[in-house]
Every structure is written in C-alpha cells, then in structure tokens.
C-alpha positions as CSV (number, residue, x, y, z in Angstrom):
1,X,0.0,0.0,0.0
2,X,1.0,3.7,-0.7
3,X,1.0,6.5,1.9
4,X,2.1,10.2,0.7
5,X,2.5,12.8,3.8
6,X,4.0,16.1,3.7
7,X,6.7,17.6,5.2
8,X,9.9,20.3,4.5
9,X,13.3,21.1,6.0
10,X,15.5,24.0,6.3
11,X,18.7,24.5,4.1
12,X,20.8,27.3,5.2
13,X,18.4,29.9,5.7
14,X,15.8,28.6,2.8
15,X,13.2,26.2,4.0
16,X,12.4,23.6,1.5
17,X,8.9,21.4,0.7
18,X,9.5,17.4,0.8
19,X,7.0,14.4,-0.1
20,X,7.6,11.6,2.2
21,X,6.2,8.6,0.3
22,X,6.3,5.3,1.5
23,X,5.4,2.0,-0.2
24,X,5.4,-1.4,1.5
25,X,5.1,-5.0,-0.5
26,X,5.3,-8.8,-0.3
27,X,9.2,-10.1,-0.1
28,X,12.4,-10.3,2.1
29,X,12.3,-7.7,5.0
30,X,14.3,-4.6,3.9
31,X,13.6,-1.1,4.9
32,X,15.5,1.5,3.1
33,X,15.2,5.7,2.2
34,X,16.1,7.1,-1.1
35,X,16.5,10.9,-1.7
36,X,19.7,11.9,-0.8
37,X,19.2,11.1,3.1
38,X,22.3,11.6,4.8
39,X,23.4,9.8,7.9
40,X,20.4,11.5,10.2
41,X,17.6,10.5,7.9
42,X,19.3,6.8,7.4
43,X,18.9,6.3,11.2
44,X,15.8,7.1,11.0
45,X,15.3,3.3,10.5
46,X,15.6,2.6,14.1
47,X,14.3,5.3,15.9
48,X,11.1,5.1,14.3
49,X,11.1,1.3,14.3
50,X,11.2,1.2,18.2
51,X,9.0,4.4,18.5
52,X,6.2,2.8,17.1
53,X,6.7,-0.5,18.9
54,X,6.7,1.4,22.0
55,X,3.8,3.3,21.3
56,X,1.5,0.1,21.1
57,X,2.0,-1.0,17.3
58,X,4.0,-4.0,15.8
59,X,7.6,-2.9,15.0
60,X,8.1,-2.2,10.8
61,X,11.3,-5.0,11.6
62,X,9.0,-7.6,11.8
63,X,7.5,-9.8,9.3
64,X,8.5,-10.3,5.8
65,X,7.8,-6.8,3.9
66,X,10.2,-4.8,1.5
67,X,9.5,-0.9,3.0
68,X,10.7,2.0,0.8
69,X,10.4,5.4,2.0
70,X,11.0,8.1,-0.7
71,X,11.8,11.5,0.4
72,X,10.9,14.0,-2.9
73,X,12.5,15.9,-4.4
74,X,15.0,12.9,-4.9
75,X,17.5,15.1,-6.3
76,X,17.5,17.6,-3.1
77,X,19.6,16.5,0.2
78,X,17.9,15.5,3.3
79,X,19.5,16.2,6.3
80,X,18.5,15.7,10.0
81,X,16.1,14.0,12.0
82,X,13.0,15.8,11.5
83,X,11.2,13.9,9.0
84,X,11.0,11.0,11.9
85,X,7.3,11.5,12.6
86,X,6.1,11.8,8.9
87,X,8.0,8.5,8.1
88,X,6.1,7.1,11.2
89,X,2.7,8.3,9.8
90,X,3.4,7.0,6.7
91,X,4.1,4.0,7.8
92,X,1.2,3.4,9.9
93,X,-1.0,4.5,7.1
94,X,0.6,2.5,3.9
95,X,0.0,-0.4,6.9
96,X,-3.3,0.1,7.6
97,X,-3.4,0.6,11.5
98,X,-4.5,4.1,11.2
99,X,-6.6,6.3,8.3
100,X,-6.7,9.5,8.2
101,X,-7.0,12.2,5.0
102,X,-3.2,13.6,4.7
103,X,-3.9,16.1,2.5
104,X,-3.3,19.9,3.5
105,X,-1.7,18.7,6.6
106,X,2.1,18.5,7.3
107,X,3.8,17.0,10.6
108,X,8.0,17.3,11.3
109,X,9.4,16.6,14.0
110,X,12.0,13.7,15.9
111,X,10.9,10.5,17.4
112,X,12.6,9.2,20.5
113,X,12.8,5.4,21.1
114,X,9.5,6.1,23.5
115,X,7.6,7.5,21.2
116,X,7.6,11.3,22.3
117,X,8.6,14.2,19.8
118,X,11.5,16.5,20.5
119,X,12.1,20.0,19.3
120,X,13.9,20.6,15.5
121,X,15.2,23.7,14.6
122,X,14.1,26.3,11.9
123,X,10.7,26.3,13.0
124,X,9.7,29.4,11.8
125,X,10.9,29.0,9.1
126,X,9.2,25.6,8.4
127,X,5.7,26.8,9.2
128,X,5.9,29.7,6.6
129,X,7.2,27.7,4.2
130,X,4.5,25.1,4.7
131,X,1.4,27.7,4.8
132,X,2.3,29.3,1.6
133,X,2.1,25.5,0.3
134,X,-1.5,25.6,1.2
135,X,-0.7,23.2,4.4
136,X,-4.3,23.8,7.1
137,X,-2.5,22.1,10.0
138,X,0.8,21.7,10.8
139,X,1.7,19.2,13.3
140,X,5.3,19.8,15.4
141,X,6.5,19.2,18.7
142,X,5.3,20.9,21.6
143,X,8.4,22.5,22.1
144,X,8.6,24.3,19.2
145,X,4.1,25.1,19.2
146,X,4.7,28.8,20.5
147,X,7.3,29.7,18.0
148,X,5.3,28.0,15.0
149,X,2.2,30.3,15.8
150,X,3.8,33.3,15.1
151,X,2.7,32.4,11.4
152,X,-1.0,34.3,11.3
153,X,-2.8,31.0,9.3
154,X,-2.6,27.5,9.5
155,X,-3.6,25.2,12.7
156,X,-1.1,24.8,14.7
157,X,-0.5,21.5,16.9
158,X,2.2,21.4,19.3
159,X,2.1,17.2,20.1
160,X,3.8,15.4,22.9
161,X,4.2,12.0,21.5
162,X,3.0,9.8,19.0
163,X,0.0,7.9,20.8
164,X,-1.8,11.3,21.5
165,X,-1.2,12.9,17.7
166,X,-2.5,9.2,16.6
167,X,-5.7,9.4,18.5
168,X,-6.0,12.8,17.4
169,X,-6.0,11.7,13.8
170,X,-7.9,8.8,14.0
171,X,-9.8,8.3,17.1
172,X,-11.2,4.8,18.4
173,X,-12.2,5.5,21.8
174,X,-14.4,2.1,21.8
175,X,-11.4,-0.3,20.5
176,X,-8.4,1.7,22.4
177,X,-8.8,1.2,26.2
178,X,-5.7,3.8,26.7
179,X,-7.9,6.4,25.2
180,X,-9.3,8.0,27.8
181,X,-5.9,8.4,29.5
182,X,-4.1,10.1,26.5
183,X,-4.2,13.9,26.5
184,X,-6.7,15.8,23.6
185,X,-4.5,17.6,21.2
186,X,-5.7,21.3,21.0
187,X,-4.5,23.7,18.4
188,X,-1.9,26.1,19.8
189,X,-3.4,29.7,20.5
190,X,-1.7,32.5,17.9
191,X,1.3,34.0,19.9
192,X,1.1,37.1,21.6
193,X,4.3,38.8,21.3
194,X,5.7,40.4,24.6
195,X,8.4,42.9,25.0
196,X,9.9,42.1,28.0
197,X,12.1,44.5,29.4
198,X,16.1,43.7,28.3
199,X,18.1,43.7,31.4
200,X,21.3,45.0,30.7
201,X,24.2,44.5,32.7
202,X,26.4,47.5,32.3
203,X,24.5,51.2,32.0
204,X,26.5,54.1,30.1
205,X,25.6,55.8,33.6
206,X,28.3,53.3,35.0
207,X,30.9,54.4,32.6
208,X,32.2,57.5,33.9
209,X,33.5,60.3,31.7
210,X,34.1,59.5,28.1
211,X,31.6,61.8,26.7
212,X,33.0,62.0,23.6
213,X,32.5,58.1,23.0
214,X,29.3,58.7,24.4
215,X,28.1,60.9,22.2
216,X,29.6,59.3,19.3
217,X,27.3,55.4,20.4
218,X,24.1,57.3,20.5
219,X,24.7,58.9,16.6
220,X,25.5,55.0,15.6
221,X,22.6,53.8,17.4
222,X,20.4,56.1,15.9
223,X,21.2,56.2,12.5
224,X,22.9,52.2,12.6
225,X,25.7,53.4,11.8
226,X,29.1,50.8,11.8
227,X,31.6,52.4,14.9
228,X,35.3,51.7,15.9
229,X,36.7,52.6,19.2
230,X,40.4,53.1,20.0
231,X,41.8,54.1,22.8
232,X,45.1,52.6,25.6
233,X,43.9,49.3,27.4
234,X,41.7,49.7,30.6
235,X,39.7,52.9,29.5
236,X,36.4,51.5,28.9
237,X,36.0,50.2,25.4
238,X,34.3,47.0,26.1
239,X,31.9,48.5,28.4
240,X,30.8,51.3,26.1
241,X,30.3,48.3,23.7
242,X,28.3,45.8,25.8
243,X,26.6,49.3,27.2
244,X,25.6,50.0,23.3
245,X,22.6,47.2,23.5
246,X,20.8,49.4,26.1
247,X,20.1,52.4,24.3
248,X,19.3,50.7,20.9
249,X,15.2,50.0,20.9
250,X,13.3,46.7,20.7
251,X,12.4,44.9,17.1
252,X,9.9,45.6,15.4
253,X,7.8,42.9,14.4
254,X,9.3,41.9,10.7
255,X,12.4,42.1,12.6
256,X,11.4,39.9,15.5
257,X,9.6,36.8,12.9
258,X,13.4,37.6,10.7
259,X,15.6,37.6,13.3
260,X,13.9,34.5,15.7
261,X,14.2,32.4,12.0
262,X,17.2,32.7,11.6
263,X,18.5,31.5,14.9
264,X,16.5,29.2,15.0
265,X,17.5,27.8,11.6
266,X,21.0,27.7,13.4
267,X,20.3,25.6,16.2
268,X,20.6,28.6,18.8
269,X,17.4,29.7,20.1
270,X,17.9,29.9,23.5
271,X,14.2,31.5,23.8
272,X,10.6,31.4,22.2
273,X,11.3,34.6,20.7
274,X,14.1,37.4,20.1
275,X,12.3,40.7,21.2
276,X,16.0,42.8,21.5
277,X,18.8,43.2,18.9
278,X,21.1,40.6,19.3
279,X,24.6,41.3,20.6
280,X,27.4,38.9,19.0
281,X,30.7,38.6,20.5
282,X,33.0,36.2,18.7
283,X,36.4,35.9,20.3
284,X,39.5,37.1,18.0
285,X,40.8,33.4,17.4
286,X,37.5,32.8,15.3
287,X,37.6,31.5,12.1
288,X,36.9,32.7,8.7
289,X,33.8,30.3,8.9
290,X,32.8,30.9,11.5
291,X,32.1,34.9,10.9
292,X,30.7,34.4,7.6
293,X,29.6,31.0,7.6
294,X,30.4,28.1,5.6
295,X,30.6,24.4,5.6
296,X,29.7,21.9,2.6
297,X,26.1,22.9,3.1
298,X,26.3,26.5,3.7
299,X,25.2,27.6,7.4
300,X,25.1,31.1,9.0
301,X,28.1,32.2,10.9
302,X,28.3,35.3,13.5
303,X,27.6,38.3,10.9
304,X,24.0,36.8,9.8
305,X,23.6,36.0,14.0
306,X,24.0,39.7,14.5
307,X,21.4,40.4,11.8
308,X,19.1,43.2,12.8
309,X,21.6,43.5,16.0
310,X,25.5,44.1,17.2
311,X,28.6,42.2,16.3
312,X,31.4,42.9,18.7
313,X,35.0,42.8,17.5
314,X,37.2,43.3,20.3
315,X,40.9,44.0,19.7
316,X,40.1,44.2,16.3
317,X,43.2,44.2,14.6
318,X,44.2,40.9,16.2
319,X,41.6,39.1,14.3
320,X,42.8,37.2,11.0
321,X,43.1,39.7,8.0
322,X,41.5,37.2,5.9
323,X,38.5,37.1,8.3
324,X,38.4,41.3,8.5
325,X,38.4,41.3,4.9
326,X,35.8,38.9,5.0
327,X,33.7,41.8,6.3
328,X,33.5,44.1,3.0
329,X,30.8,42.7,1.6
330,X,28.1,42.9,4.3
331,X,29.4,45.8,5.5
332,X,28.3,47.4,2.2
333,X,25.5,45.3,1.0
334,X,24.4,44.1,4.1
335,X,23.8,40.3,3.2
336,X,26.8,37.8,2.6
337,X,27.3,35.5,-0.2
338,X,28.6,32.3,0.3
339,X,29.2,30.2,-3.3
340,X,29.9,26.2,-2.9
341,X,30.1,23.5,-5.4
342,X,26.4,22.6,-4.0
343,X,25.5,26.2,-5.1
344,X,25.4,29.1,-3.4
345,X,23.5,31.0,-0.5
346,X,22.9,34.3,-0.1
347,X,22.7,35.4,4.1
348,X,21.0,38.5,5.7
349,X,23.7,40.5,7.4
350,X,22.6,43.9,8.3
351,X,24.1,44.8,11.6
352,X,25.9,47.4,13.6
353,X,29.9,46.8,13.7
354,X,31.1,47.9,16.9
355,X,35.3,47.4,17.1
356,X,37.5,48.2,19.5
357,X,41.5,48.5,19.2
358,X,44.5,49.3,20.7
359,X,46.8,52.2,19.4
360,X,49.6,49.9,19.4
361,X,50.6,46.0,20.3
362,X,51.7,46.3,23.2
363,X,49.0,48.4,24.4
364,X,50.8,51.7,26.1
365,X,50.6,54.2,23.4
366,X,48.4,56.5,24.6
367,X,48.8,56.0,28.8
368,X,50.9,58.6,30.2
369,X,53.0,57.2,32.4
370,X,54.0,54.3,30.1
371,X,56.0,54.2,27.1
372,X,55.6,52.2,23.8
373,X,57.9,49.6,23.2
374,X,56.6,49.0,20.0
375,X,59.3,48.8,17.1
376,X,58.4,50.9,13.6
377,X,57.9,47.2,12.0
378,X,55.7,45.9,14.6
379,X,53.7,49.0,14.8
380,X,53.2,49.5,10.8
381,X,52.3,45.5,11.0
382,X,49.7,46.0,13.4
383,X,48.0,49.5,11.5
384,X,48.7,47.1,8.2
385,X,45.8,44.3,9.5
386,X,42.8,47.3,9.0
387,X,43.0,48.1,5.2
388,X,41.6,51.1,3.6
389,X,38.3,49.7,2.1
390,X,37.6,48.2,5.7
391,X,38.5,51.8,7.2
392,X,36.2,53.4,4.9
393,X,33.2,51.3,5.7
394,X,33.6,52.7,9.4
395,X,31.3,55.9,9.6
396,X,32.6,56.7,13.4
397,X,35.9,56.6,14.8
398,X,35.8,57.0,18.5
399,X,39.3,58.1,20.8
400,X,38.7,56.4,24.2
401,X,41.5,58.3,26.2
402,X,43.0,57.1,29.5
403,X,40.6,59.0,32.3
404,X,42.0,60.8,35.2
405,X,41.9,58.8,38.9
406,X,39.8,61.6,40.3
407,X,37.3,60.8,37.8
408,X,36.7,57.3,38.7
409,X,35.6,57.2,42.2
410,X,31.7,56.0,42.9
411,X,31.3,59.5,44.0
412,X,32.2,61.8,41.5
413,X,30.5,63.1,38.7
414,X,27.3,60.9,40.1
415,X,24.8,63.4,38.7
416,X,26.4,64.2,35.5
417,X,26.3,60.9,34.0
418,X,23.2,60.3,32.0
419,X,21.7,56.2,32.1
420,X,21.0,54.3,29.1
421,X,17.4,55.0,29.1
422,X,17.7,58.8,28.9
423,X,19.7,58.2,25.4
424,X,17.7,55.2,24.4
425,X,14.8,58.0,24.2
426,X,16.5,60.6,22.2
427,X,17.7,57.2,19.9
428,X,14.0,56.2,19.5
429,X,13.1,59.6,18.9
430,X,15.5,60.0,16.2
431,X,14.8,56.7,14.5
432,X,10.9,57.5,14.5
433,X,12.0,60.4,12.4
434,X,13.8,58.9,10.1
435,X,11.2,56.1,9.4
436,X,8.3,58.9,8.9
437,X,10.6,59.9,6.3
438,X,10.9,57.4,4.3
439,X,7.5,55.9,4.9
440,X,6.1,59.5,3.1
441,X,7.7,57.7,0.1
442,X,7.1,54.4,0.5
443,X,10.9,53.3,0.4
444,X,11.8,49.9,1.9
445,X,14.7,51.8,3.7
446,X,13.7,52.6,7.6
447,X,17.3,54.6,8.6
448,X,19.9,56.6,6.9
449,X,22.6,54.2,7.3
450,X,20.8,52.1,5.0
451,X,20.6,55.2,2.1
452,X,22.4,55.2,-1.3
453,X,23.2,58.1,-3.2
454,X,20.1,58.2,-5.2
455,X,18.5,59.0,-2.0
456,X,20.8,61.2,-0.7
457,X,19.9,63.5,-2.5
458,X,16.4,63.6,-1.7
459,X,16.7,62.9,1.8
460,X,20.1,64.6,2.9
461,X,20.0,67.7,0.3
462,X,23.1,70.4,1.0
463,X,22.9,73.9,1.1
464,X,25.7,75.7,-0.9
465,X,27.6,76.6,2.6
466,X,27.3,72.9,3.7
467,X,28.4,71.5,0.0
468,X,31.3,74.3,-0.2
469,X,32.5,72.7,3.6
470,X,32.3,69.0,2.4
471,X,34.0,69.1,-0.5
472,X,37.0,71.2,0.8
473,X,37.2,68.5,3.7
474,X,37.1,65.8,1.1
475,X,40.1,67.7,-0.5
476,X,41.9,68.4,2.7
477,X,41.1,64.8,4.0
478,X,41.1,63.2,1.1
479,X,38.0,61.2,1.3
480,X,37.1,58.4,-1.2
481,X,33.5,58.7,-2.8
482,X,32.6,56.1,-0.3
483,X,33.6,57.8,3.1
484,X,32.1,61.4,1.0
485,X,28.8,59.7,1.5
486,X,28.9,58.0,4.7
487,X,29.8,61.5,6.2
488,X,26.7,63.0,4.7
489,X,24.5,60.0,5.9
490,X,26.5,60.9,9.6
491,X,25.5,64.6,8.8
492,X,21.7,63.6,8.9
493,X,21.6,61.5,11.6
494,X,23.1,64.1,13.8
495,X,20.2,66.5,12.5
496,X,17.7,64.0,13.2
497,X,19.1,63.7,17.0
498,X,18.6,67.8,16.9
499,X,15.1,67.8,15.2
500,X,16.5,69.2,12.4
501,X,14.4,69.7,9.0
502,X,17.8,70.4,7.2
503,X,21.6,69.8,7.3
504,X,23.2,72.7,9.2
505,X,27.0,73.3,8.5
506,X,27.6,72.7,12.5
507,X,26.2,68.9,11.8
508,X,28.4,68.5,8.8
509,X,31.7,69.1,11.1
510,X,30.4,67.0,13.7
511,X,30.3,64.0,11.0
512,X,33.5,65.0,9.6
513,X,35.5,64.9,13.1
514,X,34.6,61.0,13.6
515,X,36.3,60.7,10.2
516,X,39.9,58.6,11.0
517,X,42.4,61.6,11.3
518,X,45.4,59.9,9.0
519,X,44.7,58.6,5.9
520,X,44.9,55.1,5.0
C-alpha cells in the first residue's frame, strides 16, 4: 500500500517542501530511504522502528515486507532527524493501523525510542514555508508550538508523542482502552508577542567620563551606523560596547519573525522569541567560517547572528586579516554570499559593527606614564591588518583616552552621567523620524545608514555653505566617494538627534571629526 504525507526542512536559511512517500510490498524484510538522506535521515530506521513498537503498534522490523520510504524531491539532500514523525505516519498508514486524510496537513518533528517528539530547529521558518504550500495544519513538537504560531494562518498542533497525535488523527475511543488516558490535542493559540524589558548589565551611567564616546554610540545607534573605538587598554571600550545594546530599541515585528528564523535555523534559540537586537561577540581566534559561515552545506556564521543587531570585535586588529576582509561585503550590501560546489546562498547581514583597538601591540601608546615599546615594523604591521576599504566602511571613529583617577571614584560626577534609558529615548526619537521619512515615500529603507546616493539627495540635500564645507574636507582629507557619502548620511543622523528639518554646517563638522584623522 501507498502512503504520501507532507513535510519540508530548512537549508541554510531557505526552507524547502519534501513528499515523504512510502510504499510497502510482499518479499524479504528490507527497509530503506532514497533521496539523498544523509546519515540522520538513514537512522531514522531505528528510531522510528522502536517508536512505534513502543507506542503500542507492531515494529516495521518484523514480518517479511520490502518498506521503501522516498523523500521527494529525490534530487534535493535531506538532512537531519526531522522527518522522523512523517516517516512514522506514513508508515502506519501504507500499513493500515490508522486512516486518516493527509492532504493539507504536514507533521515534522523527531521520534525518541519512547515515542515522544523532541524539538527541531528552523521552525519558523518551516511553518511559513509550509502555509504558503497551502498546508491547514501543521503538526510539530510541543516545544517548538509557541514559535510555530507566530505564522498568522494555519492550525497549529504542538504534540507530545506519537500515541496522542494518533488518537488525534484517527480516534477509536471504543477499541483503544488507553484512550481515555491520552491527553486531547488542541491547536496552539496565535502567539502574543511580549516585550519584556532587556536587562542590561552594564548602563552608560556606569561608565564614567568618556563623553565624547558617548556621544559618538548614540549617533551610531540612531542612524545604525558601523563604529570603531580606539583608545590605551583599561579605559572603557568593552563596556561602552556591551553598554551600546541598552540604548538601541526593541524589534519591530518583521524584525522579530526575521531575526527569531534565523537563529532558529541555526540551532541557537535559546528562547521562544528574540524581542531585542542581538549582541554577538565572537572571540578574535575565530575563524573565517565561522564569521561568515560556511561548511559543505552552507550555514550562517556570526555576521548573519547579528542580523538586525551588534557584532562585537574586540581588539580588532588581532583578528585574522583574511577574516576582517571577510567583512567588506556585508558591510556594504548588508547580506553575505557564500558560493559552494552545492550552489550558493545568499545570508542577511545587516548589523551594527562595533570594534575596538589598541593604538599599538603592546597596548601603552596613549597611557601617560607608560612608554611604547613598539618597534616601527611591529607598529606599521599591526595599522597594516585594518586596510583602507575596511576603514572606509567605518562611519565613526571614536578616541577612548586614559581617564583621570579623580574621575573614577563612585562619588564623582554621580549626577552628571546620564543612564541608558535617557539616550535610548532621544535614539528612539531619532529613528521614529527617520522612518516617517521614508514611509512619506514608500521606500523599503527605515534609517539613513541604510541610504544610497540616489536617496541622498532627496533625503540629505546640502545647502551651498554645507556642500562648499564638504568638499573642501574631502580635498583636505582626502576622502574616497565612499567615506564622502557616509559623512553626509552621519550629517543627517546628527540632524535628526537635533530635530532638524535640514543639514546645518555645525552637523556637517560634527560628521566630519569622527572621520579617522590619517589617511589610509
């Protein structure tokens, strides 16, 4: 008999449609899968085997009966173990010991040897695949129920094991005597989303002095712009980084269903949903794969993690060049492509660089009472690892000088310092600006980080002063065409902090001083 029941899986970031057909005839025993399964899918064998058994029906290994499952599109590779329960239905329906219409329903999700279903990742992205199939119900684990109903649509059924999605299916409370004791399946209830409040370790009213860095976070957090830091060792870098989540405001909801897909596509949900920007860290010894993501079926690595959010590099310079030249690309298209033999992938990467650095190797230019010991080779090695096109993507560069003693005891300056959520308010002010902006012209664009030159000049125009200023800076500095722009996209953001309507020549110098002050 022939049983057809639907199912998909996630590639990458692309979630894919698969037919899970299963045929069983008169002959030897032999249970195989064709499609392209790879080691996951071919144990599938065995767990599903002694789920069923020890959910109350006979085991598929006994009797004489050739099973084939087929997992369409043949020519598409199948990986991991969430096709376990659609094999299982299939199986019980090509059987006979259950009917049950499969059409416009889909089920994923892994058997354990007991029979109950645990989570599998990409969700999200599973479910939308599936209801723009036409699927009407959609059948996962429990675990995963709250993040599939974020997809306005289809049923959704979060199951705990196979005996209750089986009576759910097919129901014989008169010839099942366990009936009764199994749970009813009820469709999960759409997801509410809830912004809980992000608790943030570290406030910028912590962090004392450093206004200058200060002020330079809250123009790159309201405009996204990307931001270096450089300053002696011990004068606050990393805490003005891991400060910079707190005054950046929640997701919207596009952002949220994009940016809770793609780690969960990963593997590295760690919660039902991502309400906050995420903040990625990778340490310096990370490899080129792991930033940009790799492997012989492409998978996201830390720049597509950071989508929508932050991605830390501390001590910047002592990352791989290969891997900071790895960040061109995103940096100025904001999604990275990643070409295999297998084909290639194409990864959102739209996120706020934050770097910090060290004037020198051996960290003491800059401290007064210390002296480089940095020789000329060292030192033009170490300025060598950030090249020009990586310098020019950089709209802010921050000095983060050593602070005075007096300034640092818990007493001083107490009341001058503002907190996170005083700057997170002129932030959200700023961005709310910007996106009434753009939404007067229906552009897909929400901030002006995210502006090319077409709509620079509709959106940042100059007045003759202002143009006269920029382009003898871009003489005197000599700017590239690249940095030219980024300082006018700097320019508006500053205006936008200031409730501007229009560029005023004080903003334009403002943008210009976070320019790096030797050339590259």
């Amino acid at each position: 008999m022939l049983a057809n029941i639907h199912s998909a899986q996630v590639s990458g970031l692309r979630a894919e449609l698969v037919q899970v057909e299963m045929d069983i005839s008169r002959g030897l025993h032999s249970f195989s899968i064709v499609g392209l399964p790879d080691q996951a899918v071919e144990e599938a064998k065995d767990r599903i085997s002694a789920a069923i058994k020890n959910s109350g029906w006979p085991s598929p290994q006994r009797g004489n009966r050739k099973i084939i499952v087929s997992l369409a599109p043949a020519d598409l590779k199948k990986e991991g173990s969430g096709f376990d329960l659609a094999i299982a239905l299939a199986y019980l329906l090509a059987a006979g010991e259950i009917k049950f219409p499969p059409a416009q329903r889909a089920f994923c999700g892994e058997l354990g040897l007991d029979g109950e279903l645990r989570p599998v990742r990409g969700t999200l992205l599973l479910v939308q695949k599936l209801a723009a199939g036409g699927c009407q119900e959609i059948y996962l684990p429990a675990a995963n129920a709250k993040e599939a109903a974020l997809v306005a649509g289809p049923k959704i059924y979060g199951v705990k094991n196979l005996r209750q999605l089986v009576n759910h299916l097919n129901p014989k409370p008169n010839e099942d005597p366990l009936a009764e004791k199994i749970e009813p399946l009820m469709a999960q209830p759409p997801t509410v989303i809830e912004y809980r409040p992000a608790h943030h370790l570290i406030d910028f009213a912590d962090i004392k002095s450093q206004l200058t860095a200060k002020r330079g976070l809250e123009i790159a957090a309201a405009g996204a712009h990307n931001v270096a830091m450089a300053g002696p060792p011990g004068t606050g870098k990393t805490m003005l980084a891991r400060a910079f989540t707190g005054i950046l405001p929640p997701l919207a909801l596009d952002e949220i269903l994009e940016v809770t897909g793609i780690h969960s596509a990963a593997g590295v949900l760690t919660e039902d949903l991502i309400t906050q920007p995420a903040f990625r860290a990778p340490h310096h010894t990370a490899s080129y794969i792991a930033l940009v993501g790799g492997g012989s079926t492409p998978k996201p690595g830390e720049i597509t993690l950071a989508h929508r959010g932050i991605l830390f590099l501390d001590e910047f310079p002592e990352f791989d060049k290969r891997v900071i030249e790895s960040l061109r690309q995103p940096l100025e298209d904001r999604v990275v492509s990643i070409s295999r033999s297998k084909g290639t992938m194409v990864f959102p990467a739209d996120f706020v660089l934050v770097a910090t650095m060290n004037y020198c190797p051996c960290g003491n230019k800059g401290l007064r009472q210390r002296e480089c010991v940095c020789n000329h080779s060292a030192l033009a090695r170490y300025q060598r690892k950030l090249s020009g096109p990586i310098i020019d993507r950089i709209d802010l560069w921050l000095e983060v000088p050593q602070i005075d003693p007096e300034k640092l005891s818990p007493t001083a300056g107490a009341a001058a310092e503002e907190d996170s959520a005083t700057i997170r308010a002129r932030v959200v002010r700023a961005r709310d600006i910007q996106a009434e902006r753009f939404r007067r012209e229906s552009k897909q664009i929400k901030l002006n980080s995210q502006m090319g030159v077409r709509e620079l000049k509709h959106y940042a125009p100059l007045t003759k002063e202002c143009l006269k200023l920029l382009n003898d800076s871009a003489r005197r500095f000599e700017l590239s065409a690249r940095a030219y722009h980024r300082v006018i996209k700097l320019a508006r953001t500053i205006a936008d902090l200031a409730a501007a309507d229009q560029i005023a020549e004080t903003h334009l110098l403002e943008a210009l001083q976070y320019r790096p002050k030797i050339n590259p």
